[in-house]
KEBA-811750 format. One record per residue (C-alpha): x, y, z; residue number from 1; chain. Coordinates in steps of 0.05 Angstrom, whole numbers, always signed. Layout:
N
<rec px="X" py="Y" pz="Z" num="NUM" cadena="A"/>
...
//
This chain:
275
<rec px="+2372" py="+1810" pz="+2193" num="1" cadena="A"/>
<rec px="+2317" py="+1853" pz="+2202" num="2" cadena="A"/>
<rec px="+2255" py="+1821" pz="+2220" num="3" cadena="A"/>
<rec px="+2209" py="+1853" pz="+2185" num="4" cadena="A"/>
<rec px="+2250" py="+1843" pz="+2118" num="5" cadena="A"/>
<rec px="+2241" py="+1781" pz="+2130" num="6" cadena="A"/>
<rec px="+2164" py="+1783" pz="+2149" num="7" cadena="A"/>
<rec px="+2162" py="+1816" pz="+2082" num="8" cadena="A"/>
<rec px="+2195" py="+1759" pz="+2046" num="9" cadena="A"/>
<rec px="+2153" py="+1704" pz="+2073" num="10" cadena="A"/>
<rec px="+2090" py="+1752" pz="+2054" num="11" cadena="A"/>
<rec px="+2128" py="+1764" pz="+1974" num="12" cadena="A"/>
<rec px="+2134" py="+1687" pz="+1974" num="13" cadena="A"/>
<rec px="+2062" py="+1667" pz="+1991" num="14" cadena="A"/>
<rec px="+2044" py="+1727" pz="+1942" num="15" cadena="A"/>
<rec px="+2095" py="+1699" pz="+1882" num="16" cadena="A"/>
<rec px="+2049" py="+1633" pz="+1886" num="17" cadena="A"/>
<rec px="+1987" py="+1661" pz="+1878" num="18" cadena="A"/>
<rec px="+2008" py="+1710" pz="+1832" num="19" cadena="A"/>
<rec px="+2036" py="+1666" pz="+1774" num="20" cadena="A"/>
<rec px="+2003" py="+1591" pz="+1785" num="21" cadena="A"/>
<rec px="+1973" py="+1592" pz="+1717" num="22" cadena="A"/>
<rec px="+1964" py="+1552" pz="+1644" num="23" cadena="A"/>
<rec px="+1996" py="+1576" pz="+1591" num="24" cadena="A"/>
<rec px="+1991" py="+1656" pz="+1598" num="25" cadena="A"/>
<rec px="+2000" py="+1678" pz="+1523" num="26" cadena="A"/>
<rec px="+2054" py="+1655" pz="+1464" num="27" cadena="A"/>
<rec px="+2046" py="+1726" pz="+1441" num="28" cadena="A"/>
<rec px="+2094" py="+1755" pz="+1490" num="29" cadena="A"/>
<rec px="+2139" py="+1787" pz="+1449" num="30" cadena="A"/>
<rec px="+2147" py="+1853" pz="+1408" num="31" cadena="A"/>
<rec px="+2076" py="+1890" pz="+1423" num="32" cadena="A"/>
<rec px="+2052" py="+1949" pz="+1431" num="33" cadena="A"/>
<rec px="+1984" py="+1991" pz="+1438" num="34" cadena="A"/>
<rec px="+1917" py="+1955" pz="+1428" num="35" cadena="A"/>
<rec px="+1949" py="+1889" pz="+1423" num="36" cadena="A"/>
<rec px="+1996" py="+1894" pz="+1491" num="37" cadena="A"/>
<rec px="+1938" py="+1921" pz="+1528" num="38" cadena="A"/>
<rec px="+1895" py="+1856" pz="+1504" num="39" cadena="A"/>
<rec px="+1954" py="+1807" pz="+1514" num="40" cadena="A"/>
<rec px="+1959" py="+1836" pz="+1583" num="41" cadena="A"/>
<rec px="+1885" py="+1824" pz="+1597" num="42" cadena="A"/>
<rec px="+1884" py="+1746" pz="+1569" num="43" cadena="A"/>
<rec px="+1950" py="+1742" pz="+1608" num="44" cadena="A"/>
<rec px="+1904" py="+1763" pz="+1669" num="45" cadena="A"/>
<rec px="+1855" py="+1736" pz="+1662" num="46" cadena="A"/>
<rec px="+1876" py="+1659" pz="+1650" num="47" cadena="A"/>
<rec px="+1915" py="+1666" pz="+1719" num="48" cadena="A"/>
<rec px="+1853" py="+1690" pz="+1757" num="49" cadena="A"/>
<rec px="+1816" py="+1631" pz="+1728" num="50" cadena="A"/>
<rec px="+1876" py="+1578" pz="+1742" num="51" cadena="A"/>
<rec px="+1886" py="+1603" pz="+1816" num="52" cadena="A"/>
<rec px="+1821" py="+1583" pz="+1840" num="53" cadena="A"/>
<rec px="+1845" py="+1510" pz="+1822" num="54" cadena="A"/>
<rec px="+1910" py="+1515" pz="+1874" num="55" cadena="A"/>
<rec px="+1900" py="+1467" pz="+1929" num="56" cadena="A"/>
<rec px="+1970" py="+1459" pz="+1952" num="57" cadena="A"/>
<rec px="+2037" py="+1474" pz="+1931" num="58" cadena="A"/>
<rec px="+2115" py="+1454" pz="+1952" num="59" cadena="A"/>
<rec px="+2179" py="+1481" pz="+1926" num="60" cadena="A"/>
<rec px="+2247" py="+1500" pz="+1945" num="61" cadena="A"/>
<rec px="+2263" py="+1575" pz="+1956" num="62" cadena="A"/>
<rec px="+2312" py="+1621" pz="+1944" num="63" cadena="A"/>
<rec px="+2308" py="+1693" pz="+1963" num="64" cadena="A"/>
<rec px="+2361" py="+1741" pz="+1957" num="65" cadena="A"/>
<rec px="+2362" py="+1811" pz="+1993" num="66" cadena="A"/>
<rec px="+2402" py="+1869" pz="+1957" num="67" cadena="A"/>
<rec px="+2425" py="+1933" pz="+1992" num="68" cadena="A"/>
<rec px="+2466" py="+1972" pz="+1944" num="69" cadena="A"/>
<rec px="+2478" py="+2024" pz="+1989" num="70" cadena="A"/>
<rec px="+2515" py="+1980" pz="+2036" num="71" cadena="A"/>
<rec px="+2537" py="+1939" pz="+1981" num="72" cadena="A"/>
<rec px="+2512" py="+1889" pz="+2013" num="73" cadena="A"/>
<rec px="+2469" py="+1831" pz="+1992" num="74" cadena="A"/>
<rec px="+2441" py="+1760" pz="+2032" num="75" cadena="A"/>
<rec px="+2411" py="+1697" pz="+2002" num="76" cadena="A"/>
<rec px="+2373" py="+1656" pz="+2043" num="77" cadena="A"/>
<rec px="+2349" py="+1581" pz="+2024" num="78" cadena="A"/>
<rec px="+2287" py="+1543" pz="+2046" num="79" cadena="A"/>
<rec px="+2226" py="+1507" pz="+2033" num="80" cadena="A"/>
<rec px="+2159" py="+1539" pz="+2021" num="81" cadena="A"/>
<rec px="+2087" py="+1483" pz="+2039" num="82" cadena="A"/>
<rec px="+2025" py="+1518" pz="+2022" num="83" cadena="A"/>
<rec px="+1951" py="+1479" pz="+2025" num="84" cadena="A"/>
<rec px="+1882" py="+1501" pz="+2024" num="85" cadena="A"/>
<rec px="+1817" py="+1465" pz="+2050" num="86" cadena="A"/>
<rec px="+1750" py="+1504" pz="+2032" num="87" cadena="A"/>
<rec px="+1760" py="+1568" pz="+2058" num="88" cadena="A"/>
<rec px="+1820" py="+1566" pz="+2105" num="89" cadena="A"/>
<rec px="+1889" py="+1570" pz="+2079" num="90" cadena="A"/>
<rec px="+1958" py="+1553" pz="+2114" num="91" cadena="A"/>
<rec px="+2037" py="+1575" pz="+2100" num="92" cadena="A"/>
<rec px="+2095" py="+1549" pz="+2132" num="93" cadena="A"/>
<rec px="+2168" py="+1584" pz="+2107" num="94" cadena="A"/>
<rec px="+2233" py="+1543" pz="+2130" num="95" cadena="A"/>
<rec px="+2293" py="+1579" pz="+2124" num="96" cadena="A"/>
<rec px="+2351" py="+1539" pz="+2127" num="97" cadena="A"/>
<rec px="+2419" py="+1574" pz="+2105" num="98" cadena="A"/>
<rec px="+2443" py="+1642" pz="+2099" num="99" cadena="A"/>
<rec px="+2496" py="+1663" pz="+2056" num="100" cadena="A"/>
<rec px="+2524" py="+1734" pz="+2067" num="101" cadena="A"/>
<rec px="+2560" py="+1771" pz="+2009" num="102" cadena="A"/>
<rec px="+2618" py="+1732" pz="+1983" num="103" cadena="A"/>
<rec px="+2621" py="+1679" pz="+2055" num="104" cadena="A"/>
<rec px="+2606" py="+1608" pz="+2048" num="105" cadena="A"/>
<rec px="+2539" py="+1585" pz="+2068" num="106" cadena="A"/>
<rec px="+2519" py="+1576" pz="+2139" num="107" cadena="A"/>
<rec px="+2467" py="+1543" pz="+2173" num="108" cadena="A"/>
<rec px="+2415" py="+1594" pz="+2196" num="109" cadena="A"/>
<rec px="+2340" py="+1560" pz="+2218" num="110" cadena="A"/>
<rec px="+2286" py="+1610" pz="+2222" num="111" cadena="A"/>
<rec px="+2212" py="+1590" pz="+2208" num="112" cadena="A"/>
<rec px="+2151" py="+1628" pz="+2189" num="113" cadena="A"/>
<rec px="+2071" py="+1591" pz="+2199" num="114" cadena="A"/>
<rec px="+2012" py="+1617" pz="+2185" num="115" cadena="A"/>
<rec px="+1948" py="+1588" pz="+2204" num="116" cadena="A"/>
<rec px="+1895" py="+1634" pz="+2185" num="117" cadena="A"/>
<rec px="+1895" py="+1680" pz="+2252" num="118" cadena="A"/>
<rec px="+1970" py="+1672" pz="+2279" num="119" cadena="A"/>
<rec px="+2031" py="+1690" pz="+2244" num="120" cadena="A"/>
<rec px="+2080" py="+1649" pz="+2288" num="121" cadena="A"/>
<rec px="+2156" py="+1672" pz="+2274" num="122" cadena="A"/>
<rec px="+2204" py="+1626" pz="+2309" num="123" cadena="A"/>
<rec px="+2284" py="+1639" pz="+2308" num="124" cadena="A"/>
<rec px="+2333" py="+1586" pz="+2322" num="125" cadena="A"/>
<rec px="+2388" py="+1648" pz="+2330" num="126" cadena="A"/>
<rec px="+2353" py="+1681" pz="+2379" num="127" cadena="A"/>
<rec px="+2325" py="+1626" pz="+2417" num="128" cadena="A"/>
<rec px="+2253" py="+1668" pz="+2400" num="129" cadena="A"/>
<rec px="+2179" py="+1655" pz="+2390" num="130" cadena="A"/>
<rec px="+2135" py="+1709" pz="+2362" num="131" cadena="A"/>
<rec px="+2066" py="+1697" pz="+2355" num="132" cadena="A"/>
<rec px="+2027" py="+1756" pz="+2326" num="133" cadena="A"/>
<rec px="+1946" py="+1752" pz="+2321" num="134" cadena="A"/>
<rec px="+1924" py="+1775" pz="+2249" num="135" cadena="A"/>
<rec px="+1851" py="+1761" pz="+2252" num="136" cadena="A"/>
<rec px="+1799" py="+1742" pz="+2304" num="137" cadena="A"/>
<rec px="+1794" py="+1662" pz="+2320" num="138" cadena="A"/>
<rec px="+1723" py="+1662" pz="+2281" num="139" cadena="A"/>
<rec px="+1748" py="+1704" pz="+2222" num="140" cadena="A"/>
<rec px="+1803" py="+1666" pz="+2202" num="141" cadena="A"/>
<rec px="+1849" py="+1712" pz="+2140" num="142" cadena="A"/>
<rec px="+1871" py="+1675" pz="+2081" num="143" cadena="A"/>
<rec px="+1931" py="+1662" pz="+2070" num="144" cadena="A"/>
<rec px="+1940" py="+1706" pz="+1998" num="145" cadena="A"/>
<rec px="+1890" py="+1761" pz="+2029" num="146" cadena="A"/>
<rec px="+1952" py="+1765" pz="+2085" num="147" cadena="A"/>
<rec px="+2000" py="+1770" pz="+2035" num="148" cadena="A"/>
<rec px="+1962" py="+1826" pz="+1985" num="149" cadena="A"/>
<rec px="+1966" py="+1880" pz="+2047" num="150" cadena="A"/>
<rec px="+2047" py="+1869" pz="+2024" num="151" cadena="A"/>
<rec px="+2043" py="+1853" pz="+1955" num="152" cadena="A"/>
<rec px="+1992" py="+1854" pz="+1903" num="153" cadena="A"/>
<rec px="+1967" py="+1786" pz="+1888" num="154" cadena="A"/>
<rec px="+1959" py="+1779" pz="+1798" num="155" cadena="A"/>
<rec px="+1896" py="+1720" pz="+1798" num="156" cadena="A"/>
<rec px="+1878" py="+1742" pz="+1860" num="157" cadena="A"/>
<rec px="+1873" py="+1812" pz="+1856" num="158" cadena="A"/>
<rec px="+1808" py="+1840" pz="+1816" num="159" cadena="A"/>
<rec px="+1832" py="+1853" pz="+1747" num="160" cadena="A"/>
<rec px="+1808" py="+1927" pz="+1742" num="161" cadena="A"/>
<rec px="+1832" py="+1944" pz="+1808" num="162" cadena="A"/>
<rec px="+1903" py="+1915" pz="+1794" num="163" cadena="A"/>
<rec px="+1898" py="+1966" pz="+1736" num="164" cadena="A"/>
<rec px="+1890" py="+2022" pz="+1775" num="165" cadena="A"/>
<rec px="+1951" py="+2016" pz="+1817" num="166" cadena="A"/>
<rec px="+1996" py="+1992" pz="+1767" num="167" cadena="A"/>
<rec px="+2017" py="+1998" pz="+1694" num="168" cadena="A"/>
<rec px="+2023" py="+1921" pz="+1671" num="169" cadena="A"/>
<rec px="+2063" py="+1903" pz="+1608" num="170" cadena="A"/>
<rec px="+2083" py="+1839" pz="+1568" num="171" cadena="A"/>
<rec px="+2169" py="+1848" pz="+1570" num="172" cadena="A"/>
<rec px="+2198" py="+1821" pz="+1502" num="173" cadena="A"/>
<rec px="+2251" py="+1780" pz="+1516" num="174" cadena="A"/>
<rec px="+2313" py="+1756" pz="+1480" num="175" cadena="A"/>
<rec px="+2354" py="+1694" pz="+1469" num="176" cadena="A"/>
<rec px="+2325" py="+1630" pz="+1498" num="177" cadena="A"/>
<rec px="+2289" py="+1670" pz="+1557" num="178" cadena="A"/>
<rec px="+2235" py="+1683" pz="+1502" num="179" cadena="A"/>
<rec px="+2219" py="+1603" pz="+1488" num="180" cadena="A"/>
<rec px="+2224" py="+1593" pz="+1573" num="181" cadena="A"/>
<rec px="+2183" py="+1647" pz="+1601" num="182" cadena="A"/>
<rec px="+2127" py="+1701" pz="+1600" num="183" cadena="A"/>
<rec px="+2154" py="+1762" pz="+1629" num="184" cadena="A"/>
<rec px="+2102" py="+1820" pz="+1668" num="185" cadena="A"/>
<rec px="+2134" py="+1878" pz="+1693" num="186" cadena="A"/>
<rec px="+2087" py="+1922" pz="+1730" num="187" cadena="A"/>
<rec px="+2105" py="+1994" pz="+1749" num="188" cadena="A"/>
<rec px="+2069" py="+2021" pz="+1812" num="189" cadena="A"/>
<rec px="+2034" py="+2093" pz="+1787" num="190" cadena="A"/>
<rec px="+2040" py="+2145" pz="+1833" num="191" cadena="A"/>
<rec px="+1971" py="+2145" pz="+1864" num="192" cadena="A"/>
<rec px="+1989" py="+2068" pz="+1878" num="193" cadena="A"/>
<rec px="+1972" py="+2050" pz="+1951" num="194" cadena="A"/>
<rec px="+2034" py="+2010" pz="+1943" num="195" cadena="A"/>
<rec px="+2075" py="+2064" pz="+1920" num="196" cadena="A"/>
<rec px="+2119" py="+2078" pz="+1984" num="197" cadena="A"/>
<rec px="+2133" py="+1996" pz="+1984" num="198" cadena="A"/>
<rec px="+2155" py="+1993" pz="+1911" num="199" cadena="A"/>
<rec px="+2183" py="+2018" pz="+1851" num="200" cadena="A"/>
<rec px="+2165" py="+1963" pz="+1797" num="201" cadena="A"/>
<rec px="+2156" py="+1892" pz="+1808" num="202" cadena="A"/>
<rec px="+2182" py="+1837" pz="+1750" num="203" cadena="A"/>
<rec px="+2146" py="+1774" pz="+1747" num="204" cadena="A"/>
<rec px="+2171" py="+1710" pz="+1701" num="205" cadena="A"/>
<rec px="+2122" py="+1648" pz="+1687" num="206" cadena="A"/>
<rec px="+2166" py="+1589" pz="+1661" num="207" cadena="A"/>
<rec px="+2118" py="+1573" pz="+1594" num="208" cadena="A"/>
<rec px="+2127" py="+1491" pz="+1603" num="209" cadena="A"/>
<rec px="+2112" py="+1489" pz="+1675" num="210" cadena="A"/>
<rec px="+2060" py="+1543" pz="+1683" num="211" cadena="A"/>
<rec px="+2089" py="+1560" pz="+1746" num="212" cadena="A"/>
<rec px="+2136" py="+1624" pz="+1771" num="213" cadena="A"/>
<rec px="+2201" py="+1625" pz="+1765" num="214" cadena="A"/>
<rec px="+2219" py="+1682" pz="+1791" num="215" cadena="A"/>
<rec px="+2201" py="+1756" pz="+1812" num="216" cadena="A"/>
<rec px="+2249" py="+1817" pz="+1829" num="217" cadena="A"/>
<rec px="+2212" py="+1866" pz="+1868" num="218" cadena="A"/>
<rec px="+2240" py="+1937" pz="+1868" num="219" cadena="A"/>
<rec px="+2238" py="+1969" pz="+1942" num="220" cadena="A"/>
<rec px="+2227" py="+2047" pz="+1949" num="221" cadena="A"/>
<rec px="+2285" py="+2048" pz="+2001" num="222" cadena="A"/>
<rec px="+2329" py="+2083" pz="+2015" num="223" cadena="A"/>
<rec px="+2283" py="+2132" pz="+2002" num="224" cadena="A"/>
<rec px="+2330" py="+2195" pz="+2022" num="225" cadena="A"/>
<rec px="+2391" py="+2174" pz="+1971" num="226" cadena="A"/>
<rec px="+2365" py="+2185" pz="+1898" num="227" cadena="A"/>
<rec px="+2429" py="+2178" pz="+1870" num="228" cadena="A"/>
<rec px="+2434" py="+2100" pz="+1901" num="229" cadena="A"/>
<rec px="+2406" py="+2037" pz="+1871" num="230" cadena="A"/>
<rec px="+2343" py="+2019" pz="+1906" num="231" cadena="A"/>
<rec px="+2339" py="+1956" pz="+1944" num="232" cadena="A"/>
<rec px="+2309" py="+1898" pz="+1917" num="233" cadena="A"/>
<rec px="+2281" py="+1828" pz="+1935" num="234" cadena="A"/>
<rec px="+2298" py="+1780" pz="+1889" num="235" cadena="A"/>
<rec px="+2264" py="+1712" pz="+1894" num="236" cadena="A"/>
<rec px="+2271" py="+1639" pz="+1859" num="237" cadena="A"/>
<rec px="+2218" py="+1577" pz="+1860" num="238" cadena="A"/>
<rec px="+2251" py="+1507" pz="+1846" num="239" cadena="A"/>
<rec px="+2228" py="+1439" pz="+1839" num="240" cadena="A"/>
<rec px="+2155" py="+1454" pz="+1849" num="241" cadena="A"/>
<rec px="+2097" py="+1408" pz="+1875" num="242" cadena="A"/>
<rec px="+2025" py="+1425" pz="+1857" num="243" cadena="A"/>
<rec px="+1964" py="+1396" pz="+1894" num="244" cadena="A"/>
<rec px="+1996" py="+1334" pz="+1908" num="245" cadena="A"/>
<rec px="+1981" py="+1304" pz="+1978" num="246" cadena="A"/>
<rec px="+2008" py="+1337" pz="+2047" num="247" cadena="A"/>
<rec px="+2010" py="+1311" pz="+2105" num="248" cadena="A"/>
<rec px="+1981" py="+1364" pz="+2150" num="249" cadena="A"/>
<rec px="+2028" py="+1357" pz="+2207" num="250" cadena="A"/>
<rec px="+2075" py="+1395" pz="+2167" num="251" cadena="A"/>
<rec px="+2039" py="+1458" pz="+2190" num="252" cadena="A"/>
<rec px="+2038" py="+1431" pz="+2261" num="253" cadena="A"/>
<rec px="+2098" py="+1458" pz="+2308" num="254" cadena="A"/>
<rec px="+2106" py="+1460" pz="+2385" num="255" cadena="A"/>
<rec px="+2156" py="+1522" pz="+2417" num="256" cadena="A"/>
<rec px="+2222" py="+1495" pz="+2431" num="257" cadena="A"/>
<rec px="+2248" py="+1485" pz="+2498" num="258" cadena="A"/>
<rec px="+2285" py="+1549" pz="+2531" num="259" cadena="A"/>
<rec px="+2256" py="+1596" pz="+2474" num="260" cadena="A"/>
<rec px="+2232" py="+1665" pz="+2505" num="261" cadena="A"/>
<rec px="+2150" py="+1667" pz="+2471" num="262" cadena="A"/>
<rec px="+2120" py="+1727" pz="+2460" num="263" cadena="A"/>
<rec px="+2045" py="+1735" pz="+2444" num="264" cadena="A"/>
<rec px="+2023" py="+1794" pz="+2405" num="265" cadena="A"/>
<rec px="+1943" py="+1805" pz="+2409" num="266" cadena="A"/>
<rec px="+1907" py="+1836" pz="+2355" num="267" cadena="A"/>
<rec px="+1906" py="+1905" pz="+2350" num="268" cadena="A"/>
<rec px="+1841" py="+1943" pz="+2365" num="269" cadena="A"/>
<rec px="+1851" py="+1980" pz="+2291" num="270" cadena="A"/>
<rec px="+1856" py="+1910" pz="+2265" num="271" cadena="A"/>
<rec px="+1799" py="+1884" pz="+2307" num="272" cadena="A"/>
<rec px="+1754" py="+1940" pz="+2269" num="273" cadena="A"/>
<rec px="+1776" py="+1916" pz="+2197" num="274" cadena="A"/>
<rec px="+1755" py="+1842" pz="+2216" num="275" cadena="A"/>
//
């Protein structure tokens, strides 16, 4: 697989946490319009920028699932997902443990993502590969959700007003039991968006008894040149979740395997500037 879809998923992952850790959003989710969707939509917001401050750590289990329509093609990937937080510094480590391709039976594919702050270490058990690539300079350490937002916009993170301005954000009414299990958000990029040539629309659910996320489906812009075609899409699951209970801190810890090629990528002088 493509290493920068990849990249992208550990980056919609860390950005799925921060978006949607949150107390109960609203009980009001479902048929709205006008005054009263744009005000559900703001206590919606508003709750999760105040309950995100609060996220120390957080464990689950991961499932993310990569569609290609035009190849007809789709791959789901399974892992675990440890994310902790001391003052200002932030760390993310992605294990990826099993691929499944199409219709095959799952095999065992190890490919690891950490992030301490400044290095973006990639390793691959496949390739026998270790990529570090410098994000930030050693003194001006990145956090780990502001990484993220340059990929995906961050709900609770994000400032409220300026999450506006690049999308339109509305409650979803949902049927069945989906409407007793979870708050739905479905934002639309507008077409000024600075993330308009990543996505189309971007579907977040909050399960209601947990407060946590449950899942998002983000809507790629590719393949850009094939209107006609479904768009691809990153689809991605959170199970059995663990919030700000102890870590051990090794977890983020990891030495380069023996007879792996490493390659160190400095930080861009462009990048240096925004730092």
């Amino acid at each position: 697989m493509d290493e920068r879809i990849v990249t992208r998923a550990a980056f919609i992952l860390l950005a799925l946490v921060g978006t949607c850790w949150a107390g109960c959003c609203t009980n009001n989710a479902g048929a709205i319009s006008g005054d009263k969707q744009a005000d559900a939509v703001e206590v919606v917001l508003k709750q999760l920028s105040l309950k995100t401050k609060q996220l120390k750590s957080y464990q689950c289990q991961v499932g993310y699932r990569f569609n290609q329509p035009l190849f007809e093609s789709q791959t789901l990937r399974n892992g675990t997902l440890y994310y902790a937080k001391a003052g200002k510094k932030s760390k993310l480590r992605i294990n990826f443990g099993t691929l499944k391709q199409d219709d095959e039976k799952d095999q065992k594919f190890r490919e690891e993502f950490i992030f301490d702050g400044v290095w973006l270490t990639h390793i691959n058990y496949q390739t026998k590969q270790v990529r570090m690539h410098q994000l930030a300079e050693p003194n001006k350490p990145v956090d780990a959700f502001e990484l993220a937002s340059r990929n995906l916009p961050i709900v609770g993170f994000a400032k409220i007003e300026d999450l506006k301005k690049q999308f339109e954000i509305k409650l979803v009414e949902r049927q069945g039991d989906e409407q007793e299990e979870f708050i739905h958000l479905h934002l639309k990029v507008r077409p000024d968006s600075v993330y308009k040539d990543k996505y189309v629309s971007i579907d977040f659910w909050i399960d209601k008894k947990l407060h946590l996320p449950a899942k998002i489906i983000a809507v790629s812009t590719e393949p850009a040149d094939v209107p006609s075609i479904e768009k691809d899409s990153y689809q991605i699951k959170l199970l059995e979740p663990r919030v700000n209970k102890r870590m051990d801190k090794s977890i983020f810890d990891f030495k380069t395997p023996r007879g792996f090629d490493k390659e160190i990528i400095p930080l861009k002088k462009t990048e240096r500037g925004k730092n």
